[in-house]
C-alpha positions as CSV (number, residue, x, y, z in Angstrom):
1,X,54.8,8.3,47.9
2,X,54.5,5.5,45.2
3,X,52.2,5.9,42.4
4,X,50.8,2.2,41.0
5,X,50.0,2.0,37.4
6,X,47.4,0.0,35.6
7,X,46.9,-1.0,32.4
8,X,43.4,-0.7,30.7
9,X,42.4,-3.7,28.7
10,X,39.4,-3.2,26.3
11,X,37.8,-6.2,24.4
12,X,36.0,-4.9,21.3
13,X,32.8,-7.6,21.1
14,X,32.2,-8.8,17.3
15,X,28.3,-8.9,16.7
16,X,26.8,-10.3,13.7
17,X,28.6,-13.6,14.3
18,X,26.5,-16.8,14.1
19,X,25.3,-16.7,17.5
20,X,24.0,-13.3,17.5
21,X,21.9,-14.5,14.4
22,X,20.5,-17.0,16.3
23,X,19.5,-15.7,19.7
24,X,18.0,-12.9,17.5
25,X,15.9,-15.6,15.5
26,X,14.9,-17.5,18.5
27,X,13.9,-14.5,20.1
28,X,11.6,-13.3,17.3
29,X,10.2,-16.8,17.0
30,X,9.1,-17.1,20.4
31,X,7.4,-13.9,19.8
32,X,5.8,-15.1,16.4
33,X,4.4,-18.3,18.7
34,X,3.3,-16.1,21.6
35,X,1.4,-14.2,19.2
36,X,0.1,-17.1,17.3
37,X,-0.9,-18.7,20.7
38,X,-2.8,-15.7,21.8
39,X,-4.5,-15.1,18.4
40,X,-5.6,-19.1,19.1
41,X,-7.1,-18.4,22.5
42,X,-8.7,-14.9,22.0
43,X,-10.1,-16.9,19.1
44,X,-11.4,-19.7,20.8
45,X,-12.8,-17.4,23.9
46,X,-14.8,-15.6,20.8
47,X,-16.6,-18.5,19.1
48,X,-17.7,-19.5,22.7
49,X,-19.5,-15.9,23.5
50,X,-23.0,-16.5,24.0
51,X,-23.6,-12.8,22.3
52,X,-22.0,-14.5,19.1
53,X,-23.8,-17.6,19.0
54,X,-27.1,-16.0,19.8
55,X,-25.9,-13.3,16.7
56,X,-25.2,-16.6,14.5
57,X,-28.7,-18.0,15.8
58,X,-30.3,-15.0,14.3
59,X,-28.9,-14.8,11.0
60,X,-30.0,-18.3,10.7
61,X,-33.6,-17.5,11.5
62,X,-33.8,-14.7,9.6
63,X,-34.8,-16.0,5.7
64,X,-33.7,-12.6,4.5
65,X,-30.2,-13.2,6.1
66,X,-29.8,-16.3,4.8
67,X,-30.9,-15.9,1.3
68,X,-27.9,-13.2,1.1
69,X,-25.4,-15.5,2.6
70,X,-26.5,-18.7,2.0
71,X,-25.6,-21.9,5.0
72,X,-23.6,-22.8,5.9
73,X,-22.6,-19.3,7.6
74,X,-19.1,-19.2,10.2
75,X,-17.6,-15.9,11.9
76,X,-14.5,-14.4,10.8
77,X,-11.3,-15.5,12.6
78,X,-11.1,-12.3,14.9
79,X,-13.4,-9.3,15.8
80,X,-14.2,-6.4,18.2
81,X,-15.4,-7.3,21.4
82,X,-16.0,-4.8,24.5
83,X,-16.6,-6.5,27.3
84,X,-17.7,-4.8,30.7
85,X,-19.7,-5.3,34.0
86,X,-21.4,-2.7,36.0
87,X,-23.8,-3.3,38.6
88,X,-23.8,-6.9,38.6
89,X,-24.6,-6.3,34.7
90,X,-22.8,-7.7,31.8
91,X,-22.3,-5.2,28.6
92,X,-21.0,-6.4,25.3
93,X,-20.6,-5.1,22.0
94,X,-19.2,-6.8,18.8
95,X,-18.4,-6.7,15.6
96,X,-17.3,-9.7,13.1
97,X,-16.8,-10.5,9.8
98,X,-19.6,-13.8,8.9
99,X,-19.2,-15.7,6.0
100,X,-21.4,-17.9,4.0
101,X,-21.3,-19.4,0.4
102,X,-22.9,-16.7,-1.6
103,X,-21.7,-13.5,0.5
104,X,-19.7,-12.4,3.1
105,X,-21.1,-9.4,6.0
106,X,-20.2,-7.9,9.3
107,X,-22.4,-8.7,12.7
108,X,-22.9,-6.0,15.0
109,X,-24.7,-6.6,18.2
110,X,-25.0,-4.8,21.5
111,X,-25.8,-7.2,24.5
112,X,-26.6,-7.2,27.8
113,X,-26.4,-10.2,30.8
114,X,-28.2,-9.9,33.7
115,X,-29.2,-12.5,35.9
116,X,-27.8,-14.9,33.3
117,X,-30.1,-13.5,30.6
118,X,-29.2,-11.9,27.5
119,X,-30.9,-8.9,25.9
120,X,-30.3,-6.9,23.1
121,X,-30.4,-3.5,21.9
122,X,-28.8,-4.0,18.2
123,X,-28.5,-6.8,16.7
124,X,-27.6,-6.1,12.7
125,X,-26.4,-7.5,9.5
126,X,-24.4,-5.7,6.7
127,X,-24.4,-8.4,3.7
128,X,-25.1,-8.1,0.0
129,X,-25.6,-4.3,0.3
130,X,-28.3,-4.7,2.8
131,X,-28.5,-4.1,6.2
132,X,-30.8,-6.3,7.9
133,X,-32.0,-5.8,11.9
134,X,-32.0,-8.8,12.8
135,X,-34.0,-7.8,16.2
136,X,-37.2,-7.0,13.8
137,X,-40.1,-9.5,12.4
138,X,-38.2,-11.1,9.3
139,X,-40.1,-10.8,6.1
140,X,-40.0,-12.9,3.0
141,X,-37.8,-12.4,0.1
């Protein structure tokens, strides 16, 4: 009987050279644009919500609201937003940071969609120490 003999050859693999460095870098930047991209779009579905723009809508009708915040008066770059259908029924609840030129708040409003109609069960402002409903009869300040 013959025995055969082989010889085990290890490589030992160097990391921390300049290529390592790099793919780790280009790695973490595509992740820094992903999350830069996403930010972007979840951003720009926000400002189009109907529930926001009627909530912005308010705030501008309301002469309480806006001698808080003053006009011009833009959302925040990112909020909460629950989004959810049941029964052929749209449900949506958020909450953003709005900002105007005397005082910043937070916008909280609890929507529904049906039919293509909006209604709402809150609708408030936190501003100036204040919290305004803006669902109720504004009065003068």
């Amino acid at each position: 009987m013959q025995f055969q003999t082989t010889k085990s050859v290890s490589k030992t693999v160097k990391l921390g050279g300049r290529g390592t460095w790099a793919l780790v870098s280009a790695i973490l930047g595509g992740m820094a644009v992903a999350a830069v991209a996403l930010a972007v779009w979840l951003h720009h579905h926000q400002m189009q919500s109907r529930p926001l723009q009627d909530g912005l809508a308010a705030i501008l009708a309301n002469p309480e609201a806006v001698a808080i915040l003053g006009t011009p008066v833009s959302p925040g770059y990112l909020g909460t937003e629950t989004d959810s259908s049941v029964d052929h029924q749209r449900r949506v609840e958020l909450s953003i940071s709005v900002h105007g030129p005397k005082a910043n708040g937070a916008l909280e409003l609890d929507g529904r969609e049906k039919d293509g109609q909006w209604s709402y069960a809150l609708m408030l402002l936190t501003a100036g120490g204040e919290q305004l409903d803006l669902l109720a009869p504004a009065t003068k300040r």
